[in-house]
N, C-alpha and C positions, 0 to 999 in steps of 0.2 A: 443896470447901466454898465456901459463899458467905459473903461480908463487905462489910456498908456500915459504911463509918469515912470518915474524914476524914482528906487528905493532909499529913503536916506535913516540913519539913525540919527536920534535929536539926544544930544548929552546933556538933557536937561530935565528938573522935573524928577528925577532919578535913572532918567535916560530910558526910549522909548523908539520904534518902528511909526517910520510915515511914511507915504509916499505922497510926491506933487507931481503933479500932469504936466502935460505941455503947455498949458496954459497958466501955471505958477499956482492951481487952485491946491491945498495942502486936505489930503485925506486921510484920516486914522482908523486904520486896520483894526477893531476888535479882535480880530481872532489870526492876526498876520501869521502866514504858516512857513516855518521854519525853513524851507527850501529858499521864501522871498528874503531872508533875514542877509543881503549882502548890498551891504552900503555901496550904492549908485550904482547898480542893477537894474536894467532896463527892463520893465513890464507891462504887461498888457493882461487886467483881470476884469472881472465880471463881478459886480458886487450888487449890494444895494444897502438902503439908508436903513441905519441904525438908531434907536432910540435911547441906547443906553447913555446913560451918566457918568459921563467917566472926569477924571479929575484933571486932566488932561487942560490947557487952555494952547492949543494948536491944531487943526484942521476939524472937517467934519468926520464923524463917528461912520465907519461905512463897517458890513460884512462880506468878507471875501466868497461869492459862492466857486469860483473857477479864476483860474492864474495859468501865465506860461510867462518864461523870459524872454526876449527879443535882442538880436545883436544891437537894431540900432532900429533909430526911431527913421521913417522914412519921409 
C-alpha cells in the first residue's frame, strides 16, 4: 500500500514515531527508518500490514518497505 502522511513524534508511552495520512488515518512504523525520524516531515512510503504486537495503543502496525520526502502534499 502507498501512504502520504506526515511524520509526527508522539511523547507518549515513552515516546515513539507515527505517521498520519491525509485522511487523519494514524500508522505505526515498525521499523521507522532513521532518515523519516523528523517531526512533521512530509512523506510518501510504501509499506504493508504488520502483525506484530506492539504495546503501543496508537495507529495501525505497518512495515515500511520504500520511503522518499515530499515538499508538500499536492
Amino acid at each position: 500500500m502507498k501512504i502520504k502522511g506526515t511524520v509526527q513524534y508522539q511523547d507518549f508511552e515513552g515516546g515513539f514515531w507515527g505517521i498520519v495520512d491525509q485522511k487523519g488515518k494514524k500508522w505505526l512504523p515498525v521499523n521507522m527508518p532513521e532518515q523519516l525520524k523528523v517531526d512533521q516531515a512530509k512523506v510518501e512510503i510504501t509499506a504493508k500490514e504488520s502483525d506484530v504486537m506492539t504495546s503501543m495503543s496508537w495507529g495501525s502496525p505497518i512495515e515500511i518497505t520504500g520511503f522518499h520526502t515530499i515538499p508538500r502534499f499536492d
